[in-house]
N, C-alpha and C positions, 0 to 999 in steps of 0.2 A: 517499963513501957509507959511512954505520956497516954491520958487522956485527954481525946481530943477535944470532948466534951466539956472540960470544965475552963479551957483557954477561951480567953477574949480578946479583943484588940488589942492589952495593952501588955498582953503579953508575947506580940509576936516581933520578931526581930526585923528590922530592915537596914541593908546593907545603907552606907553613906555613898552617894554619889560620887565621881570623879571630881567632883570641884566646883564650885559657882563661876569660874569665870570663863568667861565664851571665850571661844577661838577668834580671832581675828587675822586679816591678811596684812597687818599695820606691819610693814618690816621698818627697820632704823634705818635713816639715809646715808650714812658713814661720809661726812661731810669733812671728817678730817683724812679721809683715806688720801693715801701717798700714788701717786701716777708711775708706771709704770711698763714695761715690755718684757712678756715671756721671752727668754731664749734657749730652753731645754725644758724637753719634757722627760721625766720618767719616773714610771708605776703610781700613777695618783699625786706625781708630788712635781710642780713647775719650780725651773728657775726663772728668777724675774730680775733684769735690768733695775736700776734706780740711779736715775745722773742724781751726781753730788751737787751740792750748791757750791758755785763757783766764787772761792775764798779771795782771788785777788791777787796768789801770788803767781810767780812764774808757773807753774802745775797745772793748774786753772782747772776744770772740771772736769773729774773721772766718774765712775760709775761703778757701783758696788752691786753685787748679787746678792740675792734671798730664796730664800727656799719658801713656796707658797704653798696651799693648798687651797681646793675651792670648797668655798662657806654653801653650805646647805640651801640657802634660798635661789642659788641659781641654776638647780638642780642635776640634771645630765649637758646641760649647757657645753656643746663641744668647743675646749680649749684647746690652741695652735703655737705652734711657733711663731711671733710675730706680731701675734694679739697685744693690742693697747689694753691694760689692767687698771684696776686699782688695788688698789694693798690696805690692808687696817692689821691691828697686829702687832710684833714683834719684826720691825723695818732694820734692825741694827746692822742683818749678817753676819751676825756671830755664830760659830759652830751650836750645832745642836736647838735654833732658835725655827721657829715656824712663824708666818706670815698668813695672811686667808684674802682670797681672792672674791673680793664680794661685786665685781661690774668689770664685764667688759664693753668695749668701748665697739662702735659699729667699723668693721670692716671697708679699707680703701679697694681694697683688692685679695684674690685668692688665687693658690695654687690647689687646682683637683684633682685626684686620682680614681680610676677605678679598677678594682681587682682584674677583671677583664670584662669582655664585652657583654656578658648575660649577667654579672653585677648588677642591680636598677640601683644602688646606692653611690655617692660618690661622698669622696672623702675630701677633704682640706686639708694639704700634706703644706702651706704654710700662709700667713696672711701680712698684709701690708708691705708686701714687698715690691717694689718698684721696678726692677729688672730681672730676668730670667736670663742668664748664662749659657748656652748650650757650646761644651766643651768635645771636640772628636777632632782623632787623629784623619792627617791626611793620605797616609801610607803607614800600612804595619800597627796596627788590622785599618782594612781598607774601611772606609767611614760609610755608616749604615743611614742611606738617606732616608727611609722611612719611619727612623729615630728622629731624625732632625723634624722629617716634617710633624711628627707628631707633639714633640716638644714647642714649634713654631705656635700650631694650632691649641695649645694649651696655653701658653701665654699670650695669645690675641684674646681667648676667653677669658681669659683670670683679670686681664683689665694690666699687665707684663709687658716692658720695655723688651724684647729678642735680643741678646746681643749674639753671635756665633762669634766663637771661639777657635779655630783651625791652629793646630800643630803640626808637629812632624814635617813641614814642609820642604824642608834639605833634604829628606830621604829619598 
């Protein structure tokens, strides 16, 4: 058993601090980060477009994929299909390589969903897309016009070119 009695200041312990250096909000600009477009999402992990630099010969320039993930400083930040990116990273495309998606770029346009009408949330089911497609047959199943119009009214809001689509029309 200590006496408390006979301790003095120099003998009493004090833990070491976490660290002398402050936090700070400085994040790195990633100035060499490579431009980019998501075009698949799935479980945490984007694929992202990259146009090739265009060599000169007959080929001219294709576009290779990468597998991204999003860098911590842009936190729950919702990613799309269609999203203009940047990449820093492992750019190669090689199996088994990862990328990090540290900026995205401000939206031309969006496409929104909502689960149904008592939803207050809506979702971004894709972005920077220029035209909206709406594909229905004309006969066999008979075409659901308050599909069409709802899709119409989705893409006057999303900032979406309409095009309707009609098939079946021989039948």
């Amino acid at each position: 058993m200590t006496d408390w009695r006979r301790l003095d200041e120099s003998d009493v312990r004090v833990r070491p601090g976490k660290g002398s250096r402050p936090r700070s909000k400085r994040r790195p600009e990633h100035a060499d980060a490579v431009p980019a477009m998501v075009v698949a999402v799935d479980r945490g992990r984007w694929t992202c477009a990259l146009r090739e630099i265009d060599t000169g010969d007959d080929r001219g320039a294709g576009t290779r994929t990468v597998i991204a993930m999003r860098a911590r400083e842009l936190g729950r930040t919702p990613i799309v299909v269609g999203d203009s990116v940047a990449l820093v990273g492992d750019t190669s495309g090689r199996t088994d390589t990862l990328a990090r998606i540290v900026r995205v770029d401000e939206r031309t346009s969006v496409l929104r969903r909502t689960a149904d009408d008592t939803d207050p949330y809506e979702r971004v089911v894709v972005a920077n897309a220029e035209q909206l497609v709406i594909v229905t047959a004309l006969a066999d199943p008979p075409p659901r016009t308050g599909f069409i119009d709802r899709c119409l009214v989705a893409a006057y809001a999303g900032g979406l070119r309409p095009l309707l689509c009609l098939t079946k029309s021989d039948l």
